[in-house]
C-alpha positions in Angstrom: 43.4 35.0 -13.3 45.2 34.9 -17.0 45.7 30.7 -16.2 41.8 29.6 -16.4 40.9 32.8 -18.7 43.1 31.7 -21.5 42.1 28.3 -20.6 38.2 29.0 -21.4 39.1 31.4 -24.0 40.9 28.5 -26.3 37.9 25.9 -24.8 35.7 28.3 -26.5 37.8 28.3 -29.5 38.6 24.9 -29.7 34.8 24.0 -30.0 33.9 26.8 -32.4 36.0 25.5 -34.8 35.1 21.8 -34.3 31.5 23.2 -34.8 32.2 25.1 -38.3 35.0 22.2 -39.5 32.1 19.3 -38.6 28.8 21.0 -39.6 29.0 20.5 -43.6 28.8 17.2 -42.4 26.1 17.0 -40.2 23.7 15.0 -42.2 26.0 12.2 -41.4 26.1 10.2 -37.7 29.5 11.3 -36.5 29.3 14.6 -38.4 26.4 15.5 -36.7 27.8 13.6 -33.0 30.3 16.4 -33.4 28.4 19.0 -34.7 26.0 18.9 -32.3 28.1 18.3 -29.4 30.4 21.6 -30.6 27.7 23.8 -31.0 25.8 23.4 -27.7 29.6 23.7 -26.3 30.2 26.6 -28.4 26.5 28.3 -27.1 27.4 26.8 -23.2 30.5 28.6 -23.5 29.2 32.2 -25.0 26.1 32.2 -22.4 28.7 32.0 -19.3 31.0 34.3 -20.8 28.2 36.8 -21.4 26.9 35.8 -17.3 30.7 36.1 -16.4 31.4 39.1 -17.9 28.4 40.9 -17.1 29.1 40.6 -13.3 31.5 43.0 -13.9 31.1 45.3 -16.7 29.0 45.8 -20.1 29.6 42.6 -22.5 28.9 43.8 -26.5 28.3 47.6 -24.9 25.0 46.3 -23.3 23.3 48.6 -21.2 21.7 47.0 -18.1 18.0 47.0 -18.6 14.7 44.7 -16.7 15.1 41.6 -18.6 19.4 41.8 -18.9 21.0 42.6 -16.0 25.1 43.7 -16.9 27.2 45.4 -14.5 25.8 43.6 -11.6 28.4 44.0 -9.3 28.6 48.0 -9.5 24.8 48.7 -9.7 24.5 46.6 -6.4 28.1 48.0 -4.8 25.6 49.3 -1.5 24.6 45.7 -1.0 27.5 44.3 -1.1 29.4 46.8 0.5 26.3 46.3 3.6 26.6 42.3 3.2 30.1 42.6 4.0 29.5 45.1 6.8 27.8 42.8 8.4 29.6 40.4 8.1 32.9 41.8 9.2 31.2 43.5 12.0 28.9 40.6 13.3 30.8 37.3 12.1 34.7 37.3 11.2 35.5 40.3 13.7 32.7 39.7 16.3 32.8 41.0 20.0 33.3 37.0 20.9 35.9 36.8 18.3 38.0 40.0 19.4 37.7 38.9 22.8 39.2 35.4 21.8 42.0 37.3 20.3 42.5 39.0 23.4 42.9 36.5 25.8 45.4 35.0 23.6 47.9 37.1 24.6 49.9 38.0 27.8 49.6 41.5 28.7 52.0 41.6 31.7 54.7 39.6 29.1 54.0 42.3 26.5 54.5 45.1 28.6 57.4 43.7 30.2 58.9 42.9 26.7 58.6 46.9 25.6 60.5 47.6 28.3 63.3 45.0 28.1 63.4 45.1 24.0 61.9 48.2 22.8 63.2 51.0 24.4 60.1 51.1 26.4 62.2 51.5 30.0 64.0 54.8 28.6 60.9 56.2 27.0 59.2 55.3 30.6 62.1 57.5 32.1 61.8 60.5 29.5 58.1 60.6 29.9 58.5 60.6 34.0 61.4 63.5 33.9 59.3 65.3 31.7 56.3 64.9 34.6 58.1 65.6 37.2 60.6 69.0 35.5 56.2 69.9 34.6 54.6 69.2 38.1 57.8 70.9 40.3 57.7 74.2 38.1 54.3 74.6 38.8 54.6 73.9 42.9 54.9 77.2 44.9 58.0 77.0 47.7 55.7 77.8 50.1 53.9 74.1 49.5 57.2 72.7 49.5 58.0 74.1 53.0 54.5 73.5 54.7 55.0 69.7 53.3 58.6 69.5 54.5 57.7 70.7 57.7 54.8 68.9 58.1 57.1 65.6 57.2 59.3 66.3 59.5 57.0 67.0 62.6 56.1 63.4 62.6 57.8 60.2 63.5 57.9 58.0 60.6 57.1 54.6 62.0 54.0 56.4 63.7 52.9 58.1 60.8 50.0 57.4 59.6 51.0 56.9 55.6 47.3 56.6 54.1 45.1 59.3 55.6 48.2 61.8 54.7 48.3 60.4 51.2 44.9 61.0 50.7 45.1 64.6 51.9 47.9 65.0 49.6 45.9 63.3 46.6 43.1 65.7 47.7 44.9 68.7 48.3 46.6 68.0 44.6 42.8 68.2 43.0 41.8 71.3 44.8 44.8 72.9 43.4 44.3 71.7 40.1 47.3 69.6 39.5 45.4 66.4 38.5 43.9 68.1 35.2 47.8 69.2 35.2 48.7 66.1 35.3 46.3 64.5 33.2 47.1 67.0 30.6 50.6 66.3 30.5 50.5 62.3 30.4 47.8 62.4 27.7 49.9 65.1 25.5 53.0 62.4 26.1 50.5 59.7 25.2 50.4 61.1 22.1 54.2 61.4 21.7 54.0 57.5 22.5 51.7 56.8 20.4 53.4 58.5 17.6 56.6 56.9 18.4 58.1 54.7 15.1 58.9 52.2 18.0 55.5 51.9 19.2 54.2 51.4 15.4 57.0 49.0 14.8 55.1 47.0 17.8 51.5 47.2 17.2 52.4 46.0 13.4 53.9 43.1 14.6 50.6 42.4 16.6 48.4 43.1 13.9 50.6 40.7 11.3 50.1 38.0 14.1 46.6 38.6 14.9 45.6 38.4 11.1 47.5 35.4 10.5 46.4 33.9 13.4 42.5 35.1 12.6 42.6 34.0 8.5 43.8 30.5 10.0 44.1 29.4 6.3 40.4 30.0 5.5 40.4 31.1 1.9 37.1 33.5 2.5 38.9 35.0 5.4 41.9 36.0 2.9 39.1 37.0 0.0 37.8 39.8 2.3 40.5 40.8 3.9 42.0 41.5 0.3 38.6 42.9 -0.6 37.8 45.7 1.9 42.1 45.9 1.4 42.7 44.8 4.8 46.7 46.0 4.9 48.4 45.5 8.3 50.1 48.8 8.4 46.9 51.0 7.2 45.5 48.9 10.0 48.2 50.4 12.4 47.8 54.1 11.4 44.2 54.2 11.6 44.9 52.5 15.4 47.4 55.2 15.8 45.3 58.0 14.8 42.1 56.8 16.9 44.7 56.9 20.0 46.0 60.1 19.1 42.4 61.2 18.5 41.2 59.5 22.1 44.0 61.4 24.0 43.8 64.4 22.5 40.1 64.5 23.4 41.5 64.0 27.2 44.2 66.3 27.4 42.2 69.1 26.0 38.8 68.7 27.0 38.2 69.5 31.0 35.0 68.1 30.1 35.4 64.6 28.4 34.1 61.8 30.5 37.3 59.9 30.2 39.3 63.2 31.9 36.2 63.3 34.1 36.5 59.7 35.6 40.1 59.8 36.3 39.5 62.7 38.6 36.8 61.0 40.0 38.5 58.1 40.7 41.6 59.7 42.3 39.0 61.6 44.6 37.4 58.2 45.5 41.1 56.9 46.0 41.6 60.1 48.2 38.9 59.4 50.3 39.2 55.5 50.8 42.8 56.4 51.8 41.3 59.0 54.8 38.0 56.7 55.3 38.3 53.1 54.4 40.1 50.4 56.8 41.0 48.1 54.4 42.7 50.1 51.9 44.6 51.9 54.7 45.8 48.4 56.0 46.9 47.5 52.8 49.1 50.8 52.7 50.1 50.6 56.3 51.7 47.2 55.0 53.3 48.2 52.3 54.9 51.4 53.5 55.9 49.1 57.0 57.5 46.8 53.6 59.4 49.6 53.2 60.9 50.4 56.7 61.2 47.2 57.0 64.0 47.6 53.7 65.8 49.9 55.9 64.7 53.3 54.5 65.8 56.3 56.8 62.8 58.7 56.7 64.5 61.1 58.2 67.1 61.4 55.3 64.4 61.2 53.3 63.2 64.5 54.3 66.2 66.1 55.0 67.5 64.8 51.3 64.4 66.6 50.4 65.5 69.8 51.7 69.4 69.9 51.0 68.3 68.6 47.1 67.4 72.5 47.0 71.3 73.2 47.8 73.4 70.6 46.6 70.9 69.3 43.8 68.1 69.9 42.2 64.8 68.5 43.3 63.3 67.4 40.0 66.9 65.2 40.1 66.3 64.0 43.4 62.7 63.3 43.2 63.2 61.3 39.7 65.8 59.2 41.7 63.7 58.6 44.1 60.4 57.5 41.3 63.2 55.5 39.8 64.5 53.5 42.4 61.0 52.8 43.5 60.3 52.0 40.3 62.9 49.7 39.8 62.3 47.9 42.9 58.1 47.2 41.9 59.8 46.1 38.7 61.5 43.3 40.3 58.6 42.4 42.6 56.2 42.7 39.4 58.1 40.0 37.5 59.0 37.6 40.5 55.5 37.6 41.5 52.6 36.2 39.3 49.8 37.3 41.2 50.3 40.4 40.4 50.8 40.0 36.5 47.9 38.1 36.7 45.7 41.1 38.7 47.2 43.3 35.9 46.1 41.3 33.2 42.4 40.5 34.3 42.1 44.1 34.6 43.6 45.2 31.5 41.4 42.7 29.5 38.2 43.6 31.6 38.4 47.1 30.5 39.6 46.7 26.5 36.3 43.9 26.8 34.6 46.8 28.0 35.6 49.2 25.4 35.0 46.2 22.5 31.6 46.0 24.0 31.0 49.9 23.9 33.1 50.8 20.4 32.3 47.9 18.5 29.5 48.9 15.9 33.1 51.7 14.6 34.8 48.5 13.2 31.7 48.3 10.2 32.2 52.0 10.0 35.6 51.8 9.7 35.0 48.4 6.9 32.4 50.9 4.8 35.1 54.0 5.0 37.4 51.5 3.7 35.0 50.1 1.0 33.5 53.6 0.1 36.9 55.2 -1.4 36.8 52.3 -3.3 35.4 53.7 -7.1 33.6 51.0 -9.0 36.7 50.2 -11.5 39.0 49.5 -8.3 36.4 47.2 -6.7 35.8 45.8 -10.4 39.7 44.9 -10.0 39.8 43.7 -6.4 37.1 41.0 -7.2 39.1 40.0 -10.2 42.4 39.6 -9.1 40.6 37.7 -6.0 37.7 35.6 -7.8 38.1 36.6 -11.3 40.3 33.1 -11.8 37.9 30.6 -10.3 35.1 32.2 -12.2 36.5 31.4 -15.5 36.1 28.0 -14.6 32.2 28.8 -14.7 33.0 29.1 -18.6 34.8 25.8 -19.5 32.1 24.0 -17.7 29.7 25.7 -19.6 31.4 24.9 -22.7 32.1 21.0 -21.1 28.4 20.5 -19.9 26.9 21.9 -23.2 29.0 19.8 -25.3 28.2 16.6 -23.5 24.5 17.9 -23.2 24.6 18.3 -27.5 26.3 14.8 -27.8 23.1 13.1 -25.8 20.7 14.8 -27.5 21.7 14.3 -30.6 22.1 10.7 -29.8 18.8 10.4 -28.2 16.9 11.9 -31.2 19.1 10.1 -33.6 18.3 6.2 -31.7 14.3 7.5 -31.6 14.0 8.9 -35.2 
């Protein structure tokens, strides 16, 4: 801002002393040329700094009254603060916009890329060792028996996998151990959430999506730096509304969230005892896995001598982990799957732009309401403050030129 200020301030000066050195000979034609041409510079230049000025503060200790308006920009710091608002909300971070954004990236690749890059495969294995040591110190030996025995009474390749998963699922609500479950993953969200990795992550996609959403657009930049857009303040208040969001889950047996989980693993539960084509779909996949040369039986009697020879939290988390690895494998080798995954995710952060977007303009006033009037006095400054000092060397260029013509006009007529 100093460049253009001390610009206009010596424009100003410049033609006040051409204006005092030229009018003791104004009577003259050149003498008054100048004179003339000075002084309506020298007025040009004091009206726009007075204009200039009182945008922001109170120029000569002016109070703002009906007929002169100073300190325009505090006095109307609601309206402002409700233009932008709006136009944050409705036009630069629009539900079309955000959803733009969106599909610009790949979820499946970003997902895969925590767990290759960040870590993200041995938090993945901490959070399910942590599940499973919570979910097997809660099961009652008698549960373990009746389901070993009941595993074991059957004949594997005959067994009907779905209907028995859905018992299992259903026997698993009844007992509680879905809020149990739920409970747990949202308290490890939370750790997640929390973890310097994870901000690490979500700063580098906020740097991106701002760069990538200014796009060089100079009004872009002027209110990002306005309402102090910052890419990490922009990351902990993510942080917090996740921490907020699964807090809500894990500790409210009533929040809808909590609520439609449960009710979706019941609908699960019963498509797996009542519906054909999701039990085909399972009778395929666990015939997949016979067909890799998995020995049931050893299944279940690893099951049983884990509670000799090993523990069954290691034996079970062996058993996640290997089957994990293996949909790993299948996940990246085959794109119709990613692509499933990333419709989906996409639908349902759409949905939740469509449902929470009116927080981003309560998050924008938040932002602009700590703001006292000094500190947004400063932000428009350092922002605009430069260009508008421009406003005063044209006023002192235009009025200059505007003095020469008349002067020559009523000098040629006269």
């Amino acid at each position: 801002m100093k460049s253009n200020y001390y610009k206009a301030a010596v424009t100003l000066g410049v033609v006040t002393l051409g204006f005092l050195a030229s009018y003791p000979f104004h009577t003259g034609f050149l003498g008054g040329l100048i004179s003339s041409g000075c002084g309506a510079a020298m007025i040009g230049g004091l009206a726009d700094w007075f204009a200039v000025t009182a945008l922001f503060r109170r120029p000569l200790g002016i109070r703002p009254g009906r007929v002169i308006r100073t300190e325009i920009i505090p006095r109307n710091r609601d309206r402002i603060f409700s233009a932008l608002v709006d136009m944050v909300e409705n036009e630069l971070l629009s539900k079309e916009v955000l959803k733009r954004q969106l599909d610009r990236y790949d979820i499946p690749q970003f997902i895969l890329r925590y767990l290759d890059e960040h870590g993200g495969a041995a938090d993945l294995r901490e959070a399910l060792q942590q599940l499973v040591k919570y979910l097997l110190s809660r099961l009652e030996p008698e549960e373990l028996g009746r389901l070993a025995g009941d595993l074991l009474k059957q004949n594997a390749p005959d067994l009907a996998a779905a209907p028995l998963l859905g018992e299992i699922i259903e026997h698993a609500l009844d007992k509680g151990y879905g809020d149990r479950a739920i409970t747990f993953l949202a308290a490890e969200g939370v750790k997640l959430v929390g973890h310097p990795q994870a901000g690490r992550i979500l700063l580098e996609v906020v740097r991106e999506a701002l760069t990538s959403y200014e796009g060089g657009m100079d009004r872009r930049k002027f209110v990002n730096g306005l309402i102090g857009v910052e890419p990490v303040e922009i990351v902990e208040e993510i942080q917090e509304k996740l921490r907020e969001f699964l807090l809500q889950i894990g500790q409210d047996e009533n929040n809808p969230v909590r609520q439609a989980l449960k009710d979706k693993l019941g609908k699960l539960a019963g498509g797996l005892q009542h519906e054909p084509l999701l039990q085909l779909k399972v009778e395929e996949w666990k015939n997949r896995l016979l067909q890799e040369k998995i020995d049931m039986g050893r299944v279940v009697g690893g099951m049983i001598e884990a509670r000799g020879i090993r523990t069954l939290e290691e034996y079970v988390l062996g058993g996640i982990e290997s089957q994990a690895g293996r949909f790993m494998a299948a996940f990246r080798q085959d794109a119709s799957h990613r692509q499933k995954l990333d419709y989906s995710v996409k639908s349902l952060l759409g949905r939740w732009i469509d449902a929470r977007h009116s927080e981003i303009g309560e998050l924008v006033r938040a932002s602009l309401d700590r703001l006292s009037n000094e500190k947004l006095v400063e932000l428009i400054e350092a922002k605009a403050g430069n260009d508008l000092q421009i406003i005063r060397i044209n006023g002192s260029v235009v009025g200059g030129l505007a003095g020469a013509l008349i002067y020559l006009l009523t000098f040629w007529l006269s």
